[in-house]
C-alpha positions as a Markdown table, in Angstrom:
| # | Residue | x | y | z |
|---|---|---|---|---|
| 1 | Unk | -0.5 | -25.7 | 10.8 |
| 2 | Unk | -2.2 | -25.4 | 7.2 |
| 3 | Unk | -4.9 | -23.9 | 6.1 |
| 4 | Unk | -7.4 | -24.8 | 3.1 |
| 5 | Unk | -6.8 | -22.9 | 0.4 |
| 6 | Unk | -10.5 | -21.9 | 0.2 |
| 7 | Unk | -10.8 | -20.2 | 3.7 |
| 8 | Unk | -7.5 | -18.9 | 2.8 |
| 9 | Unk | -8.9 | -17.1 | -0.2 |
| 10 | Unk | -12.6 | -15.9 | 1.3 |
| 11 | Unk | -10.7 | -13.8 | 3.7 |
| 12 | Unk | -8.4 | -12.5 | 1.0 |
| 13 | Unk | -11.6 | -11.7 | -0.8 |
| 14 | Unk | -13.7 | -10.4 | 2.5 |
| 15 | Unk | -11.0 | -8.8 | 4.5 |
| 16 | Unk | -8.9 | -7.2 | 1.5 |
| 17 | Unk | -9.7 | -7.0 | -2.2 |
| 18 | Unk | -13.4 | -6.3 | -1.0 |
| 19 | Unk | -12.6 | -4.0 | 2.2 |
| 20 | Unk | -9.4 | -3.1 | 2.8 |
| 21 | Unk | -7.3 | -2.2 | -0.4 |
| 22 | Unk | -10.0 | -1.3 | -2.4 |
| 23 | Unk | -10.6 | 1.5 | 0.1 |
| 24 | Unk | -7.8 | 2.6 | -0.7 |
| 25 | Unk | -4.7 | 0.1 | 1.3 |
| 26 | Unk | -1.9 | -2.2 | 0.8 |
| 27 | Unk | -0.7 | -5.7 | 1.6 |
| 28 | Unk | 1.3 | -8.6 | 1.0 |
| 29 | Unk | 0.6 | -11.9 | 2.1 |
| 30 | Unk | 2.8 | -15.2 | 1.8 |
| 31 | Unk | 1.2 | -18.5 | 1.0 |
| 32 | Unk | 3.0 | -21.4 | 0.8 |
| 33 | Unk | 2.2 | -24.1 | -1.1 |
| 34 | Unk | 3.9 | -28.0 | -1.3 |
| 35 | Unk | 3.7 | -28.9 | -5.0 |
| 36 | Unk | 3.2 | -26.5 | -8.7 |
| 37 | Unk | 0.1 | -27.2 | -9.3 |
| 38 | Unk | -1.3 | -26.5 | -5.8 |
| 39 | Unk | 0.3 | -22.9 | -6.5 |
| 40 | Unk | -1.3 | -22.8 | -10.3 |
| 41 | Unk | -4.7 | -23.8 | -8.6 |
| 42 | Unk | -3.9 | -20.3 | -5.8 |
| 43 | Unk | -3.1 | -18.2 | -9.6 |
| 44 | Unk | -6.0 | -19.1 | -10.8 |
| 45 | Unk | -8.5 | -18.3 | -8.0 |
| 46 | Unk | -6.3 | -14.9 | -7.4 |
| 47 | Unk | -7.2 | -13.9 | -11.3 |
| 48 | Unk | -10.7 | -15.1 | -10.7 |
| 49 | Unk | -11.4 | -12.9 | -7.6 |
| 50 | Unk | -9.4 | -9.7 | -8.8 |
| 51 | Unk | -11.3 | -9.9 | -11.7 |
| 52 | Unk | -14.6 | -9.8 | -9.6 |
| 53 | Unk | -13.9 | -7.5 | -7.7 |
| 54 | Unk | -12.6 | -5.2 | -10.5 |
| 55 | Unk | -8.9 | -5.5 | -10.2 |
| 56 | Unk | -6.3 | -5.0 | -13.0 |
| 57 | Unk | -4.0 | -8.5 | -12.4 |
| 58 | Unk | -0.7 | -9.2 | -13.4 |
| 59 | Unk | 0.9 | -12.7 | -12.3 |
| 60 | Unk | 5.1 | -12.6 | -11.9 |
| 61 | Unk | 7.0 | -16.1 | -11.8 |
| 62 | Unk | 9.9 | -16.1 | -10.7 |
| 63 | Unk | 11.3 | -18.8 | -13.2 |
| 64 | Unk | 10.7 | -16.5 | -16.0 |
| 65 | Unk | 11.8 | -13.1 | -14.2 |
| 66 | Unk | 14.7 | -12.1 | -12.2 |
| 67 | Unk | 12.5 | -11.2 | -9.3 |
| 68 | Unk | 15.2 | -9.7 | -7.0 |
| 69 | Unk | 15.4 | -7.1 | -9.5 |
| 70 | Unk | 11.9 | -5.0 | -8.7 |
| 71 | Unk | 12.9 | -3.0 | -11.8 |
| 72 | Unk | 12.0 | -6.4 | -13.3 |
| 73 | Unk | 9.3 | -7.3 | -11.7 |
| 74 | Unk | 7.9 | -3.8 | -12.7 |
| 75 | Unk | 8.6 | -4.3 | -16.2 |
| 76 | Unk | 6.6 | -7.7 | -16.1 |
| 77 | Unk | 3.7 | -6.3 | -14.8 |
| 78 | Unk | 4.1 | -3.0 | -17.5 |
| 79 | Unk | 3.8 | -5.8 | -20.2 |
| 80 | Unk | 0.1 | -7.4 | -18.5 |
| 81 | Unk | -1.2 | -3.7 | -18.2 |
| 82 | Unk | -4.2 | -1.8 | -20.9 |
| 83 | Unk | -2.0 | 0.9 | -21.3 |
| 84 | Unk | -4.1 | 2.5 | -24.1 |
| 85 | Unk | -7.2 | 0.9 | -22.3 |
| 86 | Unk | -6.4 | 2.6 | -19.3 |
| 87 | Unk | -5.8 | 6.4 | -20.8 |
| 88 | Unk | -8.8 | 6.3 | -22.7 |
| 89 | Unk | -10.7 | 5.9 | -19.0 |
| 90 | Unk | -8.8 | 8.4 | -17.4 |
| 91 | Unk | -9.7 | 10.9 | -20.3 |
| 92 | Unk | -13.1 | 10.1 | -20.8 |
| 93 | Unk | -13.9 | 10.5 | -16.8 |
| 94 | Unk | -11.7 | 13.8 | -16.4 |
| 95 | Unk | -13.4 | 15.7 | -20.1 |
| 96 | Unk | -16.8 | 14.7 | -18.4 |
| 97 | Unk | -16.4 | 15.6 | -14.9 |
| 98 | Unk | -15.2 | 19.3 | -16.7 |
| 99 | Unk | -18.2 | 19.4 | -18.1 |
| 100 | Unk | -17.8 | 18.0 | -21.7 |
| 101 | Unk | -19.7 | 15.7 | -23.8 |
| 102 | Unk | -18.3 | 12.7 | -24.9 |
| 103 | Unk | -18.7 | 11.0 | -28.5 |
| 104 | Unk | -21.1 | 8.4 | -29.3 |
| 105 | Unk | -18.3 | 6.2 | -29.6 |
| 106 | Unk | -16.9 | 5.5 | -26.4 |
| 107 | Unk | -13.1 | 4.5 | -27.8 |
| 108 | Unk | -12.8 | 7.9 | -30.2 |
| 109 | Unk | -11.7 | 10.2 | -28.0 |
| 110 | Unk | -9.4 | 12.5 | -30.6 |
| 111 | Unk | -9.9 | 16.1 | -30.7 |
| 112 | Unk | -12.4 | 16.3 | -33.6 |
| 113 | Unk | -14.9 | 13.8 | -32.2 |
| 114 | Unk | -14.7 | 15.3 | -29.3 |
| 115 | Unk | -14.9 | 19.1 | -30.5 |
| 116 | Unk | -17.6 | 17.8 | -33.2 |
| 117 | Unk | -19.6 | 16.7 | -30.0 |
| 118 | Unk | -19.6 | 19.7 | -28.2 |
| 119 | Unk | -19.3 | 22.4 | -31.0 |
| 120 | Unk | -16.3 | 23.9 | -30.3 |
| 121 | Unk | -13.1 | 24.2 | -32.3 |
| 122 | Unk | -10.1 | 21.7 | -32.0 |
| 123 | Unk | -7.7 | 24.4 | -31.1 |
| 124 | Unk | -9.7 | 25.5 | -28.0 |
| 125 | Unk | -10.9 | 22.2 | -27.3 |
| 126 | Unk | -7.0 | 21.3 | -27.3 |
| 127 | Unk | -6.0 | 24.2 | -25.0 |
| 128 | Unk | -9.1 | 23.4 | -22.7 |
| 129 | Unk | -7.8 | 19.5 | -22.5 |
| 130 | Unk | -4.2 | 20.2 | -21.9 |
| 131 | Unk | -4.9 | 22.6 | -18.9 |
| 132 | Unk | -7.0 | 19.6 | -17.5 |
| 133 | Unk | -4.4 | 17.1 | -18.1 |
| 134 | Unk | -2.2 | 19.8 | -16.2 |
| 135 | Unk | -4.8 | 20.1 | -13.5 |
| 136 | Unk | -5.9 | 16.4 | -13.0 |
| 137 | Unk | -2.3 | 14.0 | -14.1 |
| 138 | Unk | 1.2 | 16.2 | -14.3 |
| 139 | Unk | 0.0 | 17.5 | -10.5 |
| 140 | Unk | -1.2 | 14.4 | -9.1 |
| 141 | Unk | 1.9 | 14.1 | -7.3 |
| 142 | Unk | 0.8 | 10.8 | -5.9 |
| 143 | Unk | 2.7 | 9.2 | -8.9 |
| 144 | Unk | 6.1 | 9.6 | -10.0 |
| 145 | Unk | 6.8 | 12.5 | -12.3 |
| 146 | Unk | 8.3 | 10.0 | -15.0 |
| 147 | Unk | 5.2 | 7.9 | -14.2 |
| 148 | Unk | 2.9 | 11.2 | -14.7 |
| 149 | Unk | 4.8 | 12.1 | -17.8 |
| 150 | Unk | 4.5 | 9.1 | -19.5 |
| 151 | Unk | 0.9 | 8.8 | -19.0 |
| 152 | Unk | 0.4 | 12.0 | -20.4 |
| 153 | Unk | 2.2 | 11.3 | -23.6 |
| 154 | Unk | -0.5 | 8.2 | -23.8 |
| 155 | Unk | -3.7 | 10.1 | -23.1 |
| 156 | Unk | -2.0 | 12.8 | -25.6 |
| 157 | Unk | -1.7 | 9.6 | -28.1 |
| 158 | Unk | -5.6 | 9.3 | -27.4 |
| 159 | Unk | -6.3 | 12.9 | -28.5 |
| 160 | Unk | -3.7 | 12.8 | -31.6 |
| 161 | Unk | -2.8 | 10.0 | -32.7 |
| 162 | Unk | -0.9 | 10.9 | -35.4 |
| 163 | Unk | 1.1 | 13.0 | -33.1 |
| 164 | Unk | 4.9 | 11.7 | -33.2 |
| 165 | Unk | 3.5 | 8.2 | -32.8 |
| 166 | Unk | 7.1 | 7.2 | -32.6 |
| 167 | Unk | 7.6 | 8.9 | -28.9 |
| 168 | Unk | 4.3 | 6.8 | -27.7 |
| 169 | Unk | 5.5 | 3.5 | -28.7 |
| 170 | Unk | 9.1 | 4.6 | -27.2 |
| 171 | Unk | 7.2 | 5.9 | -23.9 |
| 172 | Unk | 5.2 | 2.1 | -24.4 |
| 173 | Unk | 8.8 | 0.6 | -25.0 |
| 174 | Unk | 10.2 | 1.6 | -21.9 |
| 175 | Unk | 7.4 | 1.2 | -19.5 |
| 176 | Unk | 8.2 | -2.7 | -20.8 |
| 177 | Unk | 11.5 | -2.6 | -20.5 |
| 178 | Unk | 12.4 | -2.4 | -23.9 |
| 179 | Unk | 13.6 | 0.5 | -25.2 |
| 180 | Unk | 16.9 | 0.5 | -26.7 |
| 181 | Unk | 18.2 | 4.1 | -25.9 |
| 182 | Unk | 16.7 | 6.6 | -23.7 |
| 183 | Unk | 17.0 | 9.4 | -25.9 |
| 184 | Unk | 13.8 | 8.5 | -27.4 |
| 185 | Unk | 11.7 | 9.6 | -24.8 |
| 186 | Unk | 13.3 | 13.2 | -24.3 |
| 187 | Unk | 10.5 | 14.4 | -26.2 |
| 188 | Unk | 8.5 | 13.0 | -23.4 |
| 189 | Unk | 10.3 | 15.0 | -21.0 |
| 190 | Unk | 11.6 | 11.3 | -19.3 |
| 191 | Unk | 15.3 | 11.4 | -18.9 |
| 192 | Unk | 16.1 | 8.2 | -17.3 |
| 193 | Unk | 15.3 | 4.5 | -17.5 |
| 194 | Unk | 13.4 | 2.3 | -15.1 |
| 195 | Unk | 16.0 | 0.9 | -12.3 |
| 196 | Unk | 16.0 | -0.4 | -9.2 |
| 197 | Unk | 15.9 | 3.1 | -7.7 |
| 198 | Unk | 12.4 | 4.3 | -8.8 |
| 199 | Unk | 10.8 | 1.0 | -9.9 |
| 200 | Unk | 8.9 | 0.5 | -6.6 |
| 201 | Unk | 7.8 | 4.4 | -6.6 |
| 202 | Unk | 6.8 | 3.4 | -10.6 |
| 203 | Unk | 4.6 | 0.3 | -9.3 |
| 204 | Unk | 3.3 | 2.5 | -6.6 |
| 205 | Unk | 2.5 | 4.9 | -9.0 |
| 206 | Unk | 0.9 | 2.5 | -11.4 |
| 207 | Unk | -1.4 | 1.3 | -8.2 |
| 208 | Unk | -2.9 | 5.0 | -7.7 |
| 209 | Unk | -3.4 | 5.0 | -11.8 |
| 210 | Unk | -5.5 | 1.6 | -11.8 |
| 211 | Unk | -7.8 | 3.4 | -9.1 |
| 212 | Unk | -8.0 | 6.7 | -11.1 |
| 213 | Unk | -8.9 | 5.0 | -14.1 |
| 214 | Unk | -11.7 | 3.3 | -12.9 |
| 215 | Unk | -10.1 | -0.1 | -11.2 |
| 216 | Unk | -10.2 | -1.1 | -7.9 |
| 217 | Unk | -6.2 | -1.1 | -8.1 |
| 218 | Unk | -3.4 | -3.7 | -8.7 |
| 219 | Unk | -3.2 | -7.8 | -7.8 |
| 220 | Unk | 0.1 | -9.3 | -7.9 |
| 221 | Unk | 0.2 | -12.9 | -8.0 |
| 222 | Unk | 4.1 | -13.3 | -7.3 |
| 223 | Unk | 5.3 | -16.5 | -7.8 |
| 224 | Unk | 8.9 | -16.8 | -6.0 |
| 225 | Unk | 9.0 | -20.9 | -5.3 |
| 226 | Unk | 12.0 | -21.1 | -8.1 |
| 227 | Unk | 13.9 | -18.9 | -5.6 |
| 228 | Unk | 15.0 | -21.4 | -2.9 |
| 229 | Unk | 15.5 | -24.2 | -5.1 |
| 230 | Unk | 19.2 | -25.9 | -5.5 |
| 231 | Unk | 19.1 | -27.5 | -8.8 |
| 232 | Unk | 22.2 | -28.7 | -10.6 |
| 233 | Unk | 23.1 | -27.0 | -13.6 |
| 234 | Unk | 22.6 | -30.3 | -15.7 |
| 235 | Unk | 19.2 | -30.6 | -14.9 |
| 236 | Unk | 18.4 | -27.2 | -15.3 |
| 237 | Unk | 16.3 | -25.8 | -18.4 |
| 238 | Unk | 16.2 | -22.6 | -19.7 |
| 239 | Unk | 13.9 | -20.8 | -17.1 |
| 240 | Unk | 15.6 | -18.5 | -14.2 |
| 241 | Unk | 17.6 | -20.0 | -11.4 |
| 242 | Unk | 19.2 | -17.9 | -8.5 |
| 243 | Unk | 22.2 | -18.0 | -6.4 |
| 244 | Unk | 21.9 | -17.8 | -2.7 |
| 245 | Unk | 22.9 | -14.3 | -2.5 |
| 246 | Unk | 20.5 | -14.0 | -5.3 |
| 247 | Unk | 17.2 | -15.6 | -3.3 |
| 248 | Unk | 18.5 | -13.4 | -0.4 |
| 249 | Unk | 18.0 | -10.5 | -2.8 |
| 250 | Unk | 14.6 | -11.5 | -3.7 |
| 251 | Unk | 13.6 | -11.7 | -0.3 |
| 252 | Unk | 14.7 | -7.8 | 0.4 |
| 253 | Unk | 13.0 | -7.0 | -2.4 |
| 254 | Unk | 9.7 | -8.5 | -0.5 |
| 255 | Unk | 10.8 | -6.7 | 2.4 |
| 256 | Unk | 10.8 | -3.8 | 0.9 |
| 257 | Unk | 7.3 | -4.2 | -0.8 |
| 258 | Unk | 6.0 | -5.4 | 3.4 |
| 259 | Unk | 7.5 | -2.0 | 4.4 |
| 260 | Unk | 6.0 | -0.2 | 2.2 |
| 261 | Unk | 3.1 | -1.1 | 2.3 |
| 262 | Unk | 2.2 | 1.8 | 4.1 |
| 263 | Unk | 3.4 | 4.7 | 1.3 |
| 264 | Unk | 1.1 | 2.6 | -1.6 |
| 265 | Unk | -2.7 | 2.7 | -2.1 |
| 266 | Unk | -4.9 | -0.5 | -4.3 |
| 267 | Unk | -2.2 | -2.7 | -3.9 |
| 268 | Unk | -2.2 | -6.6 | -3.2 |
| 269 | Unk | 0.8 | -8.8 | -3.8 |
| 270 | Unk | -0.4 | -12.6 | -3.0 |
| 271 | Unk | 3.8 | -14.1 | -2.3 |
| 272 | Unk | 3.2 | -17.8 | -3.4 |
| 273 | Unk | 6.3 | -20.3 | -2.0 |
| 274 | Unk | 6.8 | -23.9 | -1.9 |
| 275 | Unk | 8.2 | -25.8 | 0.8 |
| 276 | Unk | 11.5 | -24.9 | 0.4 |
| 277 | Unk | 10.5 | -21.3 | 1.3 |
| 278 | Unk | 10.3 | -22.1 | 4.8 |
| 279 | Unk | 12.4 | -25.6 | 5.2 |
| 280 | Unk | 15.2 | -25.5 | 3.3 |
| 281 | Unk | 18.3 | -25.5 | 5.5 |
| 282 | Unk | 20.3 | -22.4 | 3.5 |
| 283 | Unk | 17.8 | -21.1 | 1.3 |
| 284 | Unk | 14.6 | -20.4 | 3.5 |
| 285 | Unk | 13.2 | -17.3 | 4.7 |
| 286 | Unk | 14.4 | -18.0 | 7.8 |
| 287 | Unk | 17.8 | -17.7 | 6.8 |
| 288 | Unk | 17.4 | -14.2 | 6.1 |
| 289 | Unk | 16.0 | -12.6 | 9.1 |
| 290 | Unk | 15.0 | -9.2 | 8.0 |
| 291 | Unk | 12.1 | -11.0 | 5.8 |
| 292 | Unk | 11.6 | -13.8 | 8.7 |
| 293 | Unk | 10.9 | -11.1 | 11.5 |
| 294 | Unk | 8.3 | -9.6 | 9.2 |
| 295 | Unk | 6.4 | -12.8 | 8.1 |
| 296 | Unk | 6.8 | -14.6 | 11.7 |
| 297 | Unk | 3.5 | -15.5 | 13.6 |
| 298 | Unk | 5.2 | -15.0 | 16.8 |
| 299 | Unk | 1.5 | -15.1 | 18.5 |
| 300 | Unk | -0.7 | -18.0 | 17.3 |
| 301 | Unk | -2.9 | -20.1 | 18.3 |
| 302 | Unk | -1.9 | -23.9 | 19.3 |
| 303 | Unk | -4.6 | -25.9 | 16.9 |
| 304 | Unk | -6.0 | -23.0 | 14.7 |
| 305 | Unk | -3.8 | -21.4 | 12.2 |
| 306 | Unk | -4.2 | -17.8 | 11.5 |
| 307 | Unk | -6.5 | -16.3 | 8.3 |
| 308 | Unk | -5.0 | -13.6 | 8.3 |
| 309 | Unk | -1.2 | -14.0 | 9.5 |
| 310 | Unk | 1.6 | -12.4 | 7.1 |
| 311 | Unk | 2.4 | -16.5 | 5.9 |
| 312 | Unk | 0.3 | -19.5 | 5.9 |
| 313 | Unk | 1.1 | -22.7 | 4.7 |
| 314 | Unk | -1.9 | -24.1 | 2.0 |
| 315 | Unk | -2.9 | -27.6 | 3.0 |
| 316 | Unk | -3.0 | -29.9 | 0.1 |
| 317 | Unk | -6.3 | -30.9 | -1.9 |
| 318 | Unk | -7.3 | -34.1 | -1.4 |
């Protein structure tokens, strides 16, 4: 049975980016969709409603990224975030919460506007800061510790930012994905690279730092309808195609991000499919039944389909 895309989206809105993961869950919901630009249509209402409801957004296709790589994935949504935006918030809400004034200018936040606001000198302004940072970030041990160290190096960037501006654009560097060598971010205290073995604690990590920063938390609009497709390599242009063992490891990957749901807070990943998702005879979801027992509707209704159900199938526009 489909559903209409707008009752689909009022209880996304309703039930979790007003409710539910802003106070503070998780969730990932499947909605499949026959034809691209019924899909685009979904993106664009997602972004439309995050951004309403405060959300930081990041959309992931999976013709342009390797999605059952989450270290990729991660790296995709890195590249969408305000990094600089994002630790000038966190600083400006910890330095007045301890009791400081901030500058006139809201984006200055460097040691001698902010010790030529409240009369004190830099160096004990400085030594006042870092304890916070201490207090408030590198102990906030619901991130990562590469996660926490990195984002100090970027409020520290906000503070000084003539302070070996080479390490922040390396720490910037591999958040994206793009640094070339990882020795330089040693003076960042970060020691290895972002790999499929921390990248889902890094985009859990990054969820809790939307929400600290003054967002309601991450929406992921992930686009994965490329996965199932069969498409001979002479028709094929230069986007991302994947293997069956390849859309098989896409579809862990999303049953890793269902399972763990439960571990990350201001999190919403909207899964958007096409047909082939759920019909095609090698490739579907069904084919892989540790993401099939997870999105089955086991118990539905005969002539209603389900709001809220793990996967719903979008009826076209017409």
């Amino acid at each position: 049975m489909e559903i209409q895309p707008s009752t689909w989206l009022d209880v996304i809105r309703q039930e979790y980016l007003n409710d539910f993961v802003r106070a503070g869950g998780a969730a990932v919901k499947v909605a499949v969709a026959d034809d691209e630009p019924a899909r685009h249509g979904l993106r664009d209402q997602l972004r439309r409603l995050g951004q309403a409801d405060g959300y930081r957004i990041a959309i992931v296709d999976a013709a342009e990224t390797k999605v059952q790589m989450v270290d990729r994935v991660f790296h995709a949504v890195a590249r969408q975030m305000p990094w600089e935006e994002t630790a000038r918030a966190f600083l400006a809400r910890t330095i007045a919460e301890n009791g400081y004034q901030l500058p006139a200018d809201p984006t200055n936040l460097t040691l001698a506007a902010l010790a030529a606001a409240n009369d004190v000198p830099d160096r004990r302004l400085n030594t006042s800061i870092t304890d916070i940072l201490w207090r408030e970030l590198f102990k906030d041990y619901a991130m990562s510790q590469e996660f926490r160290l990195a984002m100090v190096r970027l409020c520290r960037a906000q503070l000084s930012p003539d302070d070996e501006p080479a390490v922040t654009d390396a720490v910037t560097a591999w958040l994206h994905g793009e640094l070339r060598r990882i020795s330089e971010v040693k003076r960042a205290l970060i020691f290895q690279r972002i790999a499929r073995h921390n990248a889902r604690h890094m985009l859990a990590s990054l969820a809790h730092w939307l929400r600290i920063t003054g967002s309601s938390g991450l929406l992921l609009v992930l686009d994965i309808a490329r996965c199932p497709l069969t498409v001979p390599r002479e028709q094929r242009d230069d986007g991302v195609y994947y293997s069956r063992p390849a859309t098989f490891d896409a579809y862990e990957m999303l049953r890793q991000l269902i399972d763990g749901t439960d571990d990350v807070e201001g999190l919403f990943v909207a899964v958007l499919a096409g047909r082939e998702f759920t019909t095609d005879l090698r490739r579907s979801y069904v084919q892989y039944p540790a993401l099939h027992y997870r999105l089955a509707d086991e118990v539905h209704d005969q002539y209603r389909p389900n709001p809220l159900a793990a996967l719903v199938r979008i009826a076209n526009a017409s």
